[in-house]
C-alpha positions, 0 to 999 in steps of 0.5 A: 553513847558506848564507846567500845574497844577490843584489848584482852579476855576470856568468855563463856555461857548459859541459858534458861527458859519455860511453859503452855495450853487450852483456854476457856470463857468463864467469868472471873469467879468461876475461873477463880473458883476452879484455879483453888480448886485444881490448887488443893492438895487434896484434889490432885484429879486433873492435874497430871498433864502439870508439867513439875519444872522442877524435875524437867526432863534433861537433854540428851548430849550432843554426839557432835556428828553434824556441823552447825548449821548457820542461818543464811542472811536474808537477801534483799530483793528487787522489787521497787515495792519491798525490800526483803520477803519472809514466807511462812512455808511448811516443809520436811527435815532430816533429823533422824536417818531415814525419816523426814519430819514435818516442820514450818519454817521461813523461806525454807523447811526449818527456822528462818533467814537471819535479818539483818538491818543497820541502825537507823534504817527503814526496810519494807518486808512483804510478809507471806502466809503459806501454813493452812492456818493463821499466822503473824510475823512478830520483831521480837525486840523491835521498837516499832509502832504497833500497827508493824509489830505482828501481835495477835491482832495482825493475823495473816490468812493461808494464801494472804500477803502483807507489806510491813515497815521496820525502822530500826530505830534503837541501838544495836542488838540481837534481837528475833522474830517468831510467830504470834497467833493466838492459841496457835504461837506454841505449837507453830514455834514448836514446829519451827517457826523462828529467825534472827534479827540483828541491829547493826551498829553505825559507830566505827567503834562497835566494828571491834567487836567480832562481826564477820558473820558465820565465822567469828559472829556466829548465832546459836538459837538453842531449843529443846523438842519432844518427839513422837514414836514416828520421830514427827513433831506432833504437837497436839499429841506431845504438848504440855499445857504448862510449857512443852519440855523435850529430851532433844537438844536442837541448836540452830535447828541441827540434831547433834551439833559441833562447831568448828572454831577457825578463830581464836575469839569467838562472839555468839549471840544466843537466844532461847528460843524454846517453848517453855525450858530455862537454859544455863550454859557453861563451858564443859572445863568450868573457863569463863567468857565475857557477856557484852549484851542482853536482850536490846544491847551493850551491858552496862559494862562487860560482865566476865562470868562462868555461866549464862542463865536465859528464860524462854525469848531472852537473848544474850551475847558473848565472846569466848577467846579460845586461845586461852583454853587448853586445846588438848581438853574437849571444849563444849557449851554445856547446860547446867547439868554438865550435858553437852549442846555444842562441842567445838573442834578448834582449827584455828592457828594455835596464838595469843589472841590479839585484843581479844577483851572488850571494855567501853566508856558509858557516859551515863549511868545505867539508871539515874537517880531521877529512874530509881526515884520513880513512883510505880505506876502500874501493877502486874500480877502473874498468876496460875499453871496449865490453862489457869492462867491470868495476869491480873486475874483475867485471861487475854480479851483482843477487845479490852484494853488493859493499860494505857501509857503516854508516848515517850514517858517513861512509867515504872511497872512493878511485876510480881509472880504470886505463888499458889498452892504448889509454890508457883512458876517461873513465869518469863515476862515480855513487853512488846514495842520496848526496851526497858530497864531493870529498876530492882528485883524485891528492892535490890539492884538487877545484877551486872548482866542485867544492867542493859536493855531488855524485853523479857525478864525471868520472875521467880515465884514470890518476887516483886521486879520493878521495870522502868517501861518507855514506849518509844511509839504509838499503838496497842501492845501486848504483854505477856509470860513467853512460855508459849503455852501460858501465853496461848491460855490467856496469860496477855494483856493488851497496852495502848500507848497514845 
């Protein structure tokens, strides 16, 4: 257990992500057949819908007219058979003056209520289809059986409802939740399916971190969108089949954000809830923050740094003490190209802050020796671009079974991004029903802000990481590259813990 208490510090941020699209039944030889063939260089026929990530379109600066919006929390409702309802909806939003723009969103027109459960605590959420087309409800994050975990296998009709069970049964953390269909999650995400789902620490100690939501613990679900001449999300036209990338900076949904800060230190919980882009952030006069937790909770330790970089899915929380900036210079999360995604205005009363650092007391380290030691027991390989796709050179399969894995016992799977002829791509790494450890990345240790829980990895063309994967429930998981348009081609797999 982590003992946390607030003394004194300074913070900042930053983000990455990544790619999507078709798919095809072939056997394995002609799938790999045509993969080299579309890897010549001399054949480059069929190639121009390749989105190039190394020259990624940058995004247009915030003009900081709009205040942030705050998800709303989700209420609980009275029923004696549930205790939260989420509805898949589509609707309109307002991004641009005189135009309203399709979208999806959960109980309401765009992204979705933030949840929020205590540790320990067992809810019920009726889960709702209103699209006219399938959808799942996936907890991103969450370690819960498989039958409530909302792959692509629990796919919901328009007009259908469900009853599912989440125990929040694992440490506090910012974790999500988003939809999972199959060849449907990048364009239903695009078009604004997403919410926040928050875990909630009972130890009196984690109170000292900022947790007045919407005020000093504020959410920042930052995303990137393409749209048409007609200002539509119009995804069939617009997506990439190597990930969606835009020239929009949305932030909790809102079109030239600012924040106003009426208190001195701030905690944000981001996540990169993009299709495909890698975000870094920084602050736009170079100070720095504190990170205090990745993906499933509390770091190691916390990590002051000057810059944050997040991959498609990866979340990561922060504290910025604001009264150590000066005021009289625009403050703004920047990404790494110096554009601004959210300038704040400072309205809170100008004071050192008190007990604005963090530290805590770990018990244990944060990977044993007997961890570190493990023998690699299952292999992945990423591999491809576009609908070229493949884990282990297969596309995803609902009736195979990929991999099996003990309840409980913990494995080491060693994940390698091999690199084609154009050199490769980033590929996002996710494992749903767990939270695992960073063992290694090409045999060296995870980096201090990767030391803590997580459920997605970036992996670098040409690098071997090593994870130490527990499944604390029984059922069939999935696998898979969180750029949302890779994941729909076919790069999943299926693991069936027993």
């Amino acid at each position: 257990m982590k003992r946390i208490l607030l003394t004194g510090a300074s913070l900042l941020l930053i983000l990455a992500g990544c790619t999507n699209t078709v798919k095809e039944k072939q056997s394995k030889e002609h799938r790999q057949m045509k993969h080299e063939e579309n890897m010549d260089h001399e054949n480059m026929e069929g190639m121009e819908d390749h989105m190039d990530h190394d020259d990624i379109p940058s995004l247009k600066a915030s003009k900081g007219t709009q205040e942030l919006s705050i998800p709303p929390l989700l209420d609980k409702q009275k029923s004696p058979d549930f205790d939260y309802e989420v509805v898949a909806q589509e609707g309109t939003t307002q991004f641009f003056d005189g135009t309203q723009t399709k979208t999806y969103g959960y109980n309401g027109n765009l992204l979705g209520p933030t949840v929020r459960l205590k540790e320990g605590e067992t809810v019920k959420v009726k889960v709702r289809n209103e699209l006219n087309e399938p959808t799942t409800f996936h907890w991103h994050g969450l370690e819960i059986p498989g039958s409530e975990d909302g792959g692509p296998q629990d796919e919901i009709q328009p007009g259908k409802s469900k009853i599912v069970t989440l125990k929040a049964d694992q440490p506090a953390a910012t974790l999500w939740y988003h939809p999972h269909p199959h060849q449907l999650t990048s364009k239903q995400v695009f078009k604004g399916l997403g919410g926040m789902l928050y875990v909630e620490g009972t130890d009196r100690n984690s109170a000292d971190l900022p947790k007045n939501y919407g005020v000093d613990d504020i959410p920042l679900i930052f995303q990137d969108r393409i749209f048409d001449k007609d200002h539509q999300l119009n995804y069939d036209e617009l997506m990439n089949s190597d990930g969606t990338i835009g020239d929009v900076s949305l932030v909790n949904g809102t079109l030239n954000p600012k924040l106003t800060v009426t208190q001195p230190v701030m905690r944000f919980r981001i996540l990169n809830g993009s299709n495909a882009r890698n975000y870094t952030f920084r602050l736009s006069n170079g100070a720095s923050f504190t990170q205090v937790a990745s993906d499933g909770g509390l770091l190691d330790e916390p990590v002051e740094t000057d810059e944050l970089t997040l991959s498609a899915s990866e979340r990561s929380e922060i504290l910025i003490d604001f009264s150590k900036l000066d005021s009289d210079k625009p403050i703004a999360i920047t990404d790494k190209q110096g554009n601004v995604l959210l300038p704040f205005d400072l309205n809170f009363e100008s004071k050192a802050a008190k007990n604005s650092t963090v530290s805590w007391a770990t018990v244990e380290p944060f990977l044993t020796k007997k961890e570190k030691d493990l023998p690699v027991s299952k292999e992945i390989e990423l591999f491809g671009m576009m609908d070229e796709v493949t884990i282990n050179g297969k596309k995803f399969d609902p009736t195979r079974i990929d991999l099996k894995q003990e309840k409980s016992v913990s494995e080491v799977w060693e994940i390698y991004n091999k690199p084609d002829h154009m050199g490769g791509m980033i590929h996002p790494f996710h494992i749903h029903g767990t939270q695992f450890k960073i063992i290694s990345r090409d045999g060296k240790d995870p980096s201090s802000n990767e030391q803590g829980l997580k459920d997605s990895v970036l992996i670098e063309p040409g690098e071997r990481v090593k994870l130490l994967v527990t499944f604390p429930e029984k059922g069939i998981y999935m696998y898979h590259c969180h750029i949302l348009e890779h994941e729909d081609n076919g790069m999943m797999g299926q693991v069936e813990v027993y």
